[in-house]
N, C-alpha and C positions, 0 to 999 in steps of 0.2 A: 589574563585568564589562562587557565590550566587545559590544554587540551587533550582527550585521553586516547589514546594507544588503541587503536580497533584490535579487536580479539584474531586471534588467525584461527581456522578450520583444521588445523594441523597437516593440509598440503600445499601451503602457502600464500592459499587464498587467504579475504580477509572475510571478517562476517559482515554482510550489508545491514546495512537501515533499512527496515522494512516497513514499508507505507499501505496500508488497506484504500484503493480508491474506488468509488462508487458513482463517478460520474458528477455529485454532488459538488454546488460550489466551495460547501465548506471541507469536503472532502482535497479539493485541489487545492486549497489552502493547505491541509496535512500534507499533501505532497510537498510544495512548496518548503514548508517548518523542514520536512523530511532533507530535504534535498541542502538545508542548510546544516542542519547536524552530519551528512555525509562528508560536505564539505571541509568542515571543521576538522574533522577526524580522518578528512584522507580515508573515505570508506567507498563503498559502489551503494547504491541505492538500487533496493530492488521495489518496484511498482506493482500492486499485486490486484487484481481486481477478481473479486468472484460473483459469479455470476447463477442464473436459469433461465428457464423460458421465460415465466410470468414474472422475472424480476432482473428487466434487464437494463446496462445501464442506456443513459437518453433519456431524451423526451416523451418519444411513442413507442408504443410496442410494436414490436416488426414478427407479424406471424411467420416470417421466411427466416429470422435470424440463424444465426450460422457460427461456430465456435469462430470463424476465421473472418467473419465479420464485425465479430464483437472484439476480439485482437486487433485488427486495422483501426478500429473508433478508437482502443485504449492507446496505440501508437500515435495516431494523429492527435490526440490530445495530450498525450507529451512531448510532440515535437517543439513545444514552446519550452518544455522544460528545460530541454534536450539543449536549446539554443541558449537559453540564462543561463547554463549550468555545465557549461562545454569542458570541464572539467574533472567532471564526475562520470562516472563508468556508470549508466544507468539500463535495465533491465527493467525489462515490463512483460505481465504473464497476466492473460482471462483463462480464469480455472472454472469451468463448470460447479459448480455448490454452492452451499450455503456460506454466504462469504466469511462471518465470522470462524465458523469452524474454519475454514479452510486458510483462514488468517495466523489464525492461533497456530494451525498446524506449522508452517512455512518460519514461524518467530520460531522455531526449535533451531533453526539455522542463524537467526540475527542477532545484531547487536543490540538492535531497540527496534522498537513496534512503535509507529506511529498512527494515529488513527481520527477522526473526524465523528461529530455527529454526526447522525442523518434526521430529516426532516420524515422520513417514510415511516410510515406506520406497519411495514413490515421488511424484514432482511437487514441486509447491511449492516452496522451499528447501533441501530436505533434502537431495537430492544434488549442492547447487552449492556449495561451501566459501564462508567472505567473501570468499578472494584470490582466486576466479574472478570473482565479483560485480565486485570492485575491475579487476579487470583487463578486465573490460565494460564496464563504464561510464565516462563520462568526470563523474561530479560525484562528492562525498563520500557515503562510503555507512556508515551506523550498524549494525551488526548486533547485536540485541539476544538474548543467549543464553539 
C-alpha cells in the first residue's frame, strides 16, 4: 500500500490527524483509527476534546469542574494512548465550546478529521451527520460508527 506525504504548514511543521474526543467509547475508538493513520503517514496526532459546563466529558457532572480539570481527565485518558503509540508525537487540548464547532475550526490546520459518534442526545457529534462534517470542513474526514 501507498503511503501518503503529510502536508507541511510551510514552517516545517507537518499537519496533524486531528481526532474530536468526547470521552465516549466509541469516541476512543476514533482516537485509536486516528492514531493509526498518524502512524502511517509519519504525522503528530492532535486530541481535541470540547467541552462546557452542562456537557462535560465522564460519567457525572462535577458542579466544581475546572478548564484544568477536564485537561488532566483528557491527559490521563490518553496516557494509554500515549504508551501503544510511543511513536507518534501526540497533543491533547480541552477547549471550552461547542465541540463540533470548535472541531471543525482546529481541522483548518489538519491533515484529516477523525471523528466518532456519539450516543448523547446533545453536543459532541451526535447531532451533526458525517455529510455536515464533510461539508465543513475542507480535509478528509473518517467517521467511525
Amino acid at each position: 500500500p501507498t503511503v501518503s506525504t503529510p502536508l507541511s504548514l510551510g514552517d516545517g511543521m507537518t499537519r496533524p490527524e486531528l481526532v474530536g474526543w468526547s470521552g465516549s467509547e466509541v469516541s476512543t475508538r476514533a482516537v485509536e483509527v486516528a492514531a493509526g493513520f498518524a502512524e502511517r503517514r509519519g504525522a503528530p496526532l492532535r486530541v481535541l476534546l470540547g467541552w462546557d459546563f452542562l456537557d462535560q466529558p465522564g460519567s457525572q457532572f462535577d458542579p466544581e469542574v475546572t478548564p484544568e480539570k477536564v485537561q488532566r481527565f483528557l491527559d490521563d485518558a490518553m496516557a494509554p494512548v500515549r504508551e501503544r503509540h510511543p511513536h507518534i508525537r501526540i497533543s491533547c487540548e480541552a477547549r471550552m465550546g461547542w465541540a463540533p464547532a470548535i472541531v471543525c475550526e482546529a481541522a483548518e490546520l489538519a491533515e484529516l478529521l477523525v471523528v466518532g459518534r456519539s450516543n448523547k442526545t446533545k453536543g459532541h457529534f451526535g447531532d451533526w451527520s458525517p455529510d455536515v462534517l464533510v461539508r465543513r470542513v475542507r480535509v478528509p474526514v473518517v467517521y467511525v460508527p
